[in-house]
C-alpha positions as CSV (number, residue, x, y, z in Angstrom):
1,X,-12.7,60.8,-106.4
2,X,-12.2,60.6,-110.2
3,X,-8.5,61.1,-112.0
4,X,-8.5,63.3,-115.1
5,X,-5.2,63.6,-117.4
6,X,-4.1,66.6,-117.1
7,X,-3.6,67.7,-120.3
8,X,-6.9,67.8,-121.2
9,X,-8.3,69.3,-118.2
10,X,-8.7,72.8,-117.4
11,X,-6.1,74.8,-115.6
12,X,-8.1,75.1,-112.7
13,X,-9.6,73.2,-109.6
14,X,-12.6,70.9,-110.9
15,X,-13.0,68.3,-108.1
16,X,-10.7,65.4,-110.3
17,X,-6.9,64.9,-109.0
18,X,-5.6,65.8,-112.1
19,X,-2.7,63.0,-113.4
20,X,0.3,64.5,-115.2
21,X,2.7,62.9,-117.7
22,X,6.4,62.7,-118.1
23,X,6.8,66.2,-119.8
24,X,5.5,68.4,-117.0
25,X,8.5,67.0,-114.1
26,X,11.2,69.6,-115.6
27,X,8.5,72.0,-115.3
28,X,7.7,71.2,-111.6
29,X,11.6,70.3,-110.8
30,X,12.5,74.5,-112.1
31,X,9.7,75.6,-109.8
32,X,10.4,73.6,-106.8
33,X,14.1,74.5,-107.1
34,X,13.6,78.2,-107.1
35,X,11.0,78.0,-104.7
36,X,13.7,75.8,-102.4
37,X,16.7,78.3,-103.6
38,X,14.2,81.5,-102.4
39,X,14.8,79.9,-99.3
40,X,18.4,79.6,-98.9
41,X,18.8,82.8,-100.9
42,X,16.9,84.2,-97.4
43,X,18.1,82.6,-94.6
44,X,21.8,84.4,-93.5
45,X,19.0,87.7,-93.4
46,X,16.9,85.7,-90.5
47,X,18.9,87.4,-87.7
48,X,17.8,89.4,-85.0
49,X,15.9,92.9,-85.4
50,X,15.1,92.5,-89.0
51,X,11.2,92.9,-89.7
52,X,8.9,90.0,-91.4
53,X,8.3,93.0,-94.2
54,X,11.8,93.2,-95.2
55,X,12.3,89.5,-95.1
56,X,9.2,89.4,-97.8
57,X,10.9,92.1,-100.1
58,X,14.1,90.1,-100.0
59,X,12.7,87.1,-101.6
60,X,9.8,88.8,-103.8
61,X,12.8,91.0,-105.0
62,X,14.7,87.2,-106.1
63,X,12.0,85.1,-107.4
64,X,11.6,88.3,-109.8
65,X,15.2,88.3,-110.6
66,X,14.8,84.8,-111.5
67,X,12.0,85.1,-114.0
68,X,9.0,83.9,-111.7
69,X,6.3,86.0,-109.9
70,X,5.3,85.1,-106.1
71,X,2.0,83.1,-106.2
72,X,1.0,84.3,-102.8
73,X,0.5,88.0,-103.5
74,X,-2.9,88.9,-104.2
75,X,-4.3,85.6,-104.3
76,X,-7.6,85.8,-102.9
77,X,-6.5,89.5,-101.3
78,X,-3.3,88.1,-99.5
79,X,-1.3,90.9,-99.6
80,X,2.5,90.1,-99.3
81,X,4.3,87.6,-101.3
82,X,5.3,85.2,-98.3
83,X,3.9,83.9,-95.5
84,X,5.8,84.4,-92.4
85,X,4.4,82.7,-89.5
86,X,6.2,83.5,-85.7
87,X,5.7,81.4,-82.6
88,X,2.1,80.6,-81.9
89,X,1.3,81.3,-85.2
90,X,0.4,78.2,-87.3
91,X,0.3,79.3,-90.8
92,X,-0.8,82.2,-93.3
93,X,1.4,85.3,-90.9
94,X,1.4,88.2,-93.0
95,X,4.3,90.0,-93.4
96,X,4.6,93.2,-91.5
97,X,6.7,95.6,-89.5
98,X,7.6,93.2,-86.5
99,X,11.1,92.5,-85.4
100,X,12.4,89.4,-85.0
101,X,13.4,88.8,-81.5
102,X,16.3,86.5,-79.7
103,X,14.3,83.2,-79.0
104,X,12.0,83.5,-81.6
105,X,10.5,80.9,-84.2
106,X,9.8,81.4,-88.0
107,X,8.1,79.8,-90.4
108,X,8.8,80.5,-94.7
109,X,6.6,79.7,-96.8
110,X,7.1,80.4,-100.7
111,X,5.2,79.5,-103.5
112,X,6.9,80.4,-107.0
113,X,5.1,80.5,-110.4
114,X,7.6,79.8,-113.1
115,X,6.6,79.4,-116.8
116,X,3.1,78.2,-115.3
117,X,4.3,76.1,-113.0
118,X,4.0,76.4,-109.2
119,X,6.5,75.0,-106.6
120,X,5.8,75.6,-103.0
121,X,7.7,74.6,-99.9
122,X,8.2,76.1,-96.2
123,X,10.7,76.1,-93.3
124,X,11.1,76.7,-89.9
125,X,13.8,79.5,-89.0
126,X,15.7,80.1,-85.1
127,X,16.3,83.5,-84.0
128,X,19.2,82.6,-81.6
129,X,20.2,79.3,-79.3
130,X,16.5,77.7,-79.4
131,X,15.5,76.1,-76.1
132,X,14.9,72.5,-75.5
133,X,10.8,72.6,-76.3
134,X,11.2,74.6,-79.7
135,X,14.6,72.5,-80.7
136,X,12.5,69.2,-80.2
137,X,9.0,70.4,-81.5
138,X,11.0,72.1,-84.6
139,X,12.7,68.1,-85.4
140,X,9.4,66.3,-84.8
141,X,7.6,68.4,-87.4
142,X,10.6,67.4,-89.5
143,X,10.2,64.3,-88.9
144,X,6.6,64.0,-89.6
145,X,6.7,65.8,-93.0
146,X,9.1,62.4,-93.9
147,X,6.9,60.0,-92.4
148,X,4.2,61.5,-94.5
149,X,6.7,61.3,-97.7
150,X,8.5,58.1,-97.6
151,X,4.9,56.2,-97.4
152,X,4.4,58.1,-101.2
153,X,4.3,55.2,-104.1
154,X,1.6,54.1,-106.2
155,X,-1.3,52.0,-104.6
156,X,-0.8,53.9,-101.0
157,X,-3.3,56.0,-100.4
158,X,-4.0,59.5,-98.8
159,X,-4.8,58.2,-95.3
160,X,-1.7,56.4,-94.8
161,X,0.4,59.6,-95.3
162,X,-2.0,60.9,-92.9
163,X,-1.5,58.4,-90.6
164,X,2.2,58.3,-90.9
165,X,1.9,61.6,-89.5
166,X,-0.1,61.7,-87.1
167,X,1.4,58.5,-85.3
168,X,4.9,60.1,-85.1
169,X,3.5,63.5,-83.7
170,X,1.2,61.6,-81.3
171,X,4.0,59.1,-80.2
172,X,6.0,62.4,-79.4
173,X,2.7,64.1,-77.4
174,X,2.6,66.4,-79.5
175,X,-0.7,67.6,-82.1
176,X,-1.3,68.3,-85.5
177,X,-3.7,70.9,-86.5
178,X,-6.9,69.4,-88.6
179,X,-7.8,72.9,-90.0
180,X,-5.5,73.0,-92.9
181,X,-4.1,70.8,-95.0
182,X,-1.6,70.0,-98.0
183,X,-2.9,70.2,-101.7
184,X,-2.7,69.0,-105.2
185,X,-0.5,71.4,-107.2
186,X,0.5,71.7,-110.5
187,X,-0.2,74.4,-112.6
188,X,-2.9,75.1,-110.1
189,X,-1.7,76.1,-106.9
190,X,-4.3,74.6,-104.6
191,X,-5.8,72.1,-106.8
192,X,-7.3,68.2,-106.0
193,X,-6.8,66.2,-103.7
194,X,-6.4,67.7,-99.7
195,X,-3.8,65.9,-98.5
196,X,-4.9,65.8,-94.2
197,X,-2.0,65.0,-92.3
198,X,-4.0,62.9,-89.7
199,X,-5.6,59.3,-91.2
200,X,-6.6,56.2,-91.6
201,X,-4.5,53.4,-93.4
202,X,-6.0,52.7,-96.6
203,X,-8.6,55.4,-96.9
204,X,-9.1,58.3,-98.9
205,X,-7.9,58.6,-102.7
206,X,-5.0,55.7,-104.2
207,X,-2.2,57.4,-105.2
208,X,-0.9,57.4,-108.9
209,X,2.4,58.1,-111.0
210,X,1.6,61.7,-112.2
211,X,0.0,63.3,-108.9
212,X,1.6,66.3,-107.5
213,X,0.6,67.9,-104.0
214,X,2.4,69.2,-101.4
215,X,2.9,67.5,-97.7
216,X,3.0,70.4,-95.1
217,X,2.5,69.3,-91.3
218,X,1.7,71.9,-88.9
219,X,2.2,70.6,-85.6
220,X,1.0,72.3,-81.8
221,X,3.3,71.8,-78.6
222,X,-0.7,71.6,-76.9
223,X,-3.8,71.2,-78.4
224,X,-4.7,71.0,-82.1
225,X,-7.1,73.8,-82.3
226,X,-6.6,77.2,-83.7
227,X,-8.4,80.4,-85.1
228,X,-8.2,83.0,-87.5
229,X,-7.5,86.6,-87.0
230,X,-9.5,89.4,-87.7
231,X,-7.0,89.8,-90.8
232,X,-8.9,87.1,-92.2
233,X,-5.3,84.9,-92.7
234,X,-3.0,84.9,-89.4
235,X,-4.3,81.0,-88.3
236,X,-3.3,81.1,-84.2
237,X,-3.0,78.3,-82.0
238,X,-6.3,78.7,-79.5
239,X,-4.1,77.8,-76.6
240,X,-0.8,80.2,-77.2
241,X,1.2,77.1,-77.8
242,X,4.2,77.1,-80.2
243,X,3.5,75.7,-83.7
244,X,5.5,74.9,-86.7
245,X,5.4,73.5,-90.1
246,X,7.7,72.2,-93.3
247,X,6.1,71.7,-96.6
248,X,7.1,70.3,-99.2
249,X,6.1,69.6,-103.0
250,X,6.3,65.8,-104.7
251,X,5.8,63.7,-107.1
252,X,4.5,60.1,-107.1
253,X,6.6,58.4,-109.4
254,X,6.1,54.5,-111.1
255,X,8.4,53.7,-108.2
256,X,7.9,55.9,-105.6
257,X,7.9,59.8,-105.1
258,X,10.1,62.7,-106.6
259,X,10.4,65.7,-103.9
260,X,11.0,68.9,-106.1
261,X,12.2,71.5,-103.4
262,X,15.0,70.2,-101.5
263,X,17.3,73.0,-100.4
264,X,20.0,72.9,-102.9
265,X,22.4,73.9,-100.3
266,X,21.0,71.0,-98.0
267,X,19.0,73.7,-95.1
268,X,16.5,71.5,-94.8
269,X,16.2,72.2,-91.2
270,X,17.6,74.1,-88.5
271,X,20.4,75.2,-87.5
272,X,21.5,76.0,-90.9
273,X,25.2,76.1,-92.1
274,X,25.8,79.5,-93.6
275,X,29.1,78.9,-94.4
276,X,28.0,76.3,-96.7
């Protein structure tokens, strides 16, 4: 796969993982903030008996407030401005008039667009006490999204995040869904290279100071496979299993990697502190 500077290229997805220089991090570390305080700013509303719907209006309603529109809505027809994924669900859950129910799981996911540039992170939310399978599937997926990270530096390469990944989630008898993937971002929101979180050490594309993506596990208490609803987004697991998912959005650095969308208030994952 080729490497084009960004600067040059064209704002939008042309096959090259685009390489960006020192001036566009402040631009990625706003975005990734808000997108990470969009988060926080939701969580004491994930409570029992409120609908996905009114979780979406809650942080459309704050990343307007703070000067950025919601990437998701109306991007390719989606038509909320979150995705909210529950239980089985493994990614893209619309937003809808569902209640949230004691024992529940949630997934987050935000993407921001601020001043051009996208940041885009998810978490996983309990509704209540979670039981032992959910608490332990919720921390391996955690776990996994670092694995993936803290390989990150220049001259790794794609597969070894992969890899990473996968190993931890395996080791744990667990899966991860090969459907979907993480992606080069930027001021493209899915742009060069897919980032698979299952590999091979030392295939796929080297990695290079200037590449953004995101890294965004979803992993399957049973078997990897999954399908799409007739909605044309709501990605199931086939079996009914619980799934869940973090994401996050980096930089590789000269030295390593720069995550842009840590939770400012440190809810990185559950249970959250809301007294914090």
């Amino acid at each position: 796969m080729n490497y084009v500077d960004a600067v040059t290229a064209p704002e939008s997805r042309t096959g090259a993982i685009k390489i960006y220089g020192p001036e566009a991090l402040d631009g990625m570390r706003a975005a990734g903030r808000l997108a990470a305080e969009t988060l926080d700013h939701v969580t004491p509303f994930v409570e029992v008996g409120i609908t996905t719907d009114e979780l979406n209006t809650i942080c459309h309603e704050f990343v307007l407030a703070n000067g950025a529109i919601s990437a998701p809505l109306n991007y390719k027809g989606f038509p909320k401005s979150v995705c909210t994924s529950i239980n089985h669900v493994i990614c893209h859950g619309i937003p809808g008039p569902k209640k949230l129910r004691m024992g529940d799981s949630l997934n987050i996911d935000v993407t921001v667009i601020l001043d051009g540039w996208y940041g885009d992170t998810s978490r996983m939310f309990f509704i209540g006490e979670p039981k032992l399978l959910p608490k332990r599937l919720c921390q391996v997926t955690f776990e996994a999204m670092w694995k993936g990270i803290e390989v990150v530096k220049p001259g790794a390469f794609l597969g070894d995040i992969g890899h990473a990944i996968q190993t931890h989630v395996e080791a744990n008898r667990y899966s991860v869904v090969r459907d979907f993937c993480g992606h080069g971002i930027g001021r493209v929101f899915h742009d060069e290279p897919s980032v698979m979180h299952y590999g091979t050490p030392g295939s796929g594309p080297e990695l290079k100071p200037g590449m953004f993506f995101t890294i965004e596990p979803m992993v399957n208490a049973g078997k990897p496979g999954c399908k799409v609803l007739a909605d044309g987004w709501t990605a199931v697991t086939r079996d009914k299993s619980l799934s869940m998912q973090f994401e996050h959005t980096l930089a590789v650095t000269d030295t390593g990697y720069e995550v842009f969308t840590k939770s400012p208030k440190g809810w990185e994952c559950p249970p959250y502190a809301l007294d914090n």
